[in-house]
Each structure stands twice: as C-alpha cells, then as structure tokens.
N, C-alpha and C positions, 0 to 999 in steps of 0.2 A: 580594641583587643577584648577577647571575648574570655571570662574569666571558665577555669576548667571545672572550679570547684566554687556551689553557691559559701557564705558565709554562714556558721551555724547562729540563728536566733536565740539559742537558749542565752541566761547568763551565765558566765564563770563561777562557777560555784566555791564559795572560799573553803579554805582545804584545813581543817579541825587539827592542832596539833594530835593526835590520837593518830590521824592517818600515815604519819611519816612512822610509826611504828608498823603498820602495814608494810613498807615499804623494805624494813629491815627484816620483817617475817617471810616476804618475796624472795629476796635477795637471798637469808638463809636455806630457804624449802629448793630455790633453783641450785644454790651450789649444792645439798645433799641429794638432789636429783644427776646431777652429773659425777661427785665422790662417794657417794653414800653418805648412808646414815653417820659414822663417823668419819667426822673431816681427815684428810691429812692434816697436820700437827703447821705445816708451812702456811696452807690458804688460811685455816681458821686464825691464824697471828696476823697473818695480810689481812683478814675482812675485821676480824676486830680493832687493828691498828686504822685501817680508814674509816671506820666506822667513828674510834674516840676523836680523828683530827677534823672530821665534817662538823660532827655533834660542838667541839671546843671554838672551831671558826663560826659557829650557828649556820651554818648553811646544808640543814636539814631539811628545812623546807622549801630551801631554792630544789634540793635534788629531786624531792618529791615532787614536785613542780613541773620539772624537766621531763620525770616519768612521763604523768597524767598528761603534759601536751605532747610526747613522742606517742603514747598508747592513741591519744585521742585522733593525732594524725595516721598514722598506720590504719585507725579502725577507719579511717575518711579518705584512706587509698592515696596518700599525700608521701610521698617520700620523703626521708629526714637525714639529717645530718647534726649531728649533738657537738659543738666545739667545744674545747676548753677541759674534757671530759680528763683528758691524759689516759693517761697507766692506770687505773682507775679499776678494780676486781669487780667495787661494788657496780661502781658504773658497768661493766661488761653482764654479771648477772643480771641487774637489771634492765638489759636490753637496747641503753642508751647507745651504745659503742660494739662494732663486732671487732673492736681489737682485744684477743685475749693478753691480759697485760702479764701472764705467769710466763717464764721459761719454757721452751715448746719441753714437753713430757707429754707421755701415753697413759692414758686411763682406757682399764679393761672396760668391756660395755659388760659386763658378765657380772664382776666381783667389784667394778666402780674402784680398784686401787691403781695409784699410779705406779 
C-alpha cells in the first residue's frame, strides 16, 4: 500500500511553556473576532471557566499540543478529527472541533452582538 502522505523528517520541536499562552491569546483574538471587542458577559464566564479547569487539570500543554498537530495536519492536507474535545468553547475557537458548544443564537456580522 502506497502511503498518500511522505513522513515529515524534521524533529518535534518541544513546545516552551510560553507557548500555551499563545494558545489562550488565539482563542481570545478568535472569540473577539466573531463577538467583538467586548465579549458577551456569558462566552467570556464559559472561556474563563474552561480555561481555570484545563490550566487546574494541567492539561495546558496536552491542548496546545492537540492545536500544533491539528494546524500542522491541515497545513499537510491531512484531514482530522480531534476526540475527547466535548462542549469544549476553547476547543471550538481553537479550531480543534467544528462543534459550536454555545446554545444556537445569532450574532450580527455588522455590530458582532448576539
């Protein structure tokens, strides 16, 4: 069987605690891209409450983890599938999951309020 995709040669580059703050600066800049500048009052409770039970479980750097091999697959044409993610807001901004996990509502594309 003939593989579709070669293997990347580089090595894994180990990922600097520093970076999982990237990660939360992404996830911030993409939710204010979709609500605005100011959150609704609801998502910023949801992204700061999964944000304290990731950072409390330590599994910061498993998610940033999760990013960096979903971005690095996508950029190598590799389709993904992320399990385990749940209901997950952060996981949804960041790209891992196309399930939005909020209650279906309408956001203006104009004024960004729901």
């Amino acid at each position: 069987m003939k593989m579709k995709h070669q293997p990347i040669d580089q090595p894994v580059p180990l990922l600097p605690i520093e970076d999982a703050k990237t990660l939360w600066e992404l996830v911030w800049n993409r939710a204010q891209i979709r609500w605005g500048r100011l959150l609704p009052a609801p998502v910023e409770k949801r992204l700061e409450r999964e944000r304290e039970c990731i950072e409390k479980s330590g599994s910061t750097e498993q998610f940033f983890l999760l990013y960096w091999m979903a971005t690095l697959a996508r950029n190598e044409g590799c389709p993904i599938t992320v399990q385990d993610v749940g209901a997950s807001l952060i996981a949804f901004l960041a790209g891992l999951t196309e399930i939005d996990p909020l209650p279906p509502h309408y956001v203006c594309p104009i004024c960004r309020h729901s």
